[in-house]
C-alpha positions in Angstrom: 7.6 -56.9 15.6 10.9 -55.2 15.5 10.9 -51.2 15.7 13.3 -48.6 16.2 13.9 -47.3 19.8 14.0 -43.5 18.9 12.4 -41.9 16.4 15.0 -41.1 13.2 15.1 -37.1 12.4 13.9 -35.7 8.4 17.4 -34.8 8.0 18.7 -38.0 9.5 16.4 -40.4 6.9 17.2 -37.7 3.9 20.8 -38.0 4.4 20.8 -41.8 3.7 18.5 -41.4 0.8 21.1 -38.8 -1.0 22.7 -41.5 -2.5 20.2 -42.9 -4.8 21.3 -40.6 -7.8 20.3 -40.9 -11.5 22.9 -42.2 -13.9 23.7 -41.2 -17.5 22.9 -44.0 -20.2 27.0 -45.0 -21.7 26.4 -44.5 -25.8 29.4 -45.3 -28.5 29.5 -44.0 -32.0 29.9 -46.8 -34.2 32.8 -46.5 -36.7 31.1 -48.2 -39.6 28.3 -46.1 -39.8 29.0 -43.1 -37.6 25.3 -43.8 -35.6 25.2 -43.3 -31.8 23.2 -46.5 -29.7 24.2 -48.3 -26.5 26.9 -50.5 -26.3 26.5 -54.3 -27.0 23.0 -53.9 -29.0 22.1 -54.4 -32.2 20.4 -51.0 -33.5 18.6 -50.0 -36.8 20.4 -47.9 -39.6 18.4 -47.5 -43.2 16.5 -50.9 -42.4 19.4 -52.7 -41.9 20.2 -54.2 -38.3 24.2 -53.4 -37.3 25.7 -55.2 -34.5 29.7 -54.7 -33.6 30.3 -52.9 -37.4 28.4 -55.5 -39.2 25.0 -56.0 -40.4 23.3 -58.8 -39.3 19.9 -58.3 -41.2 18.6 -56.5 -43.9 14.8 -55.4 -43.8 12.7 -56.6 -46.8 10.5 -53.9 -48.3 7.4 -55.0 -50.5 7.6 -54.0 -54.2 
């Protein structure tokens, strides 16, 4: 079993781990309806389903 030879410091292991950062999520404003949501997915706007400016779906509502 393979192990290391000499013992790695606190500062030596933190060091390498200083790279793992966390990343802001990208978000566009669409021009059609002026919503903000992540690019390339379809997102909800007055039950209807927009996807690149266009609306894919409309939700039914029950009268």
């Amino acid at each position: 079993m393979a192990h290391p030879k000499h013992r790695i410091s606190k500062t030596r292991k933190r060091k390498r781990r200083t790279h793992y950062k966390a990343t802001v999520t990208q978000s566009t404003v669409c021009q059609t309806t002026g919503e903000i949501h992540l690019p390339h997915r379809a997102y909800w706007v007055e039950d209807k389903l927009y996807y690149n400016g266009k609306v894919l779906l409309e939700k039914e509502t029950a009268e």
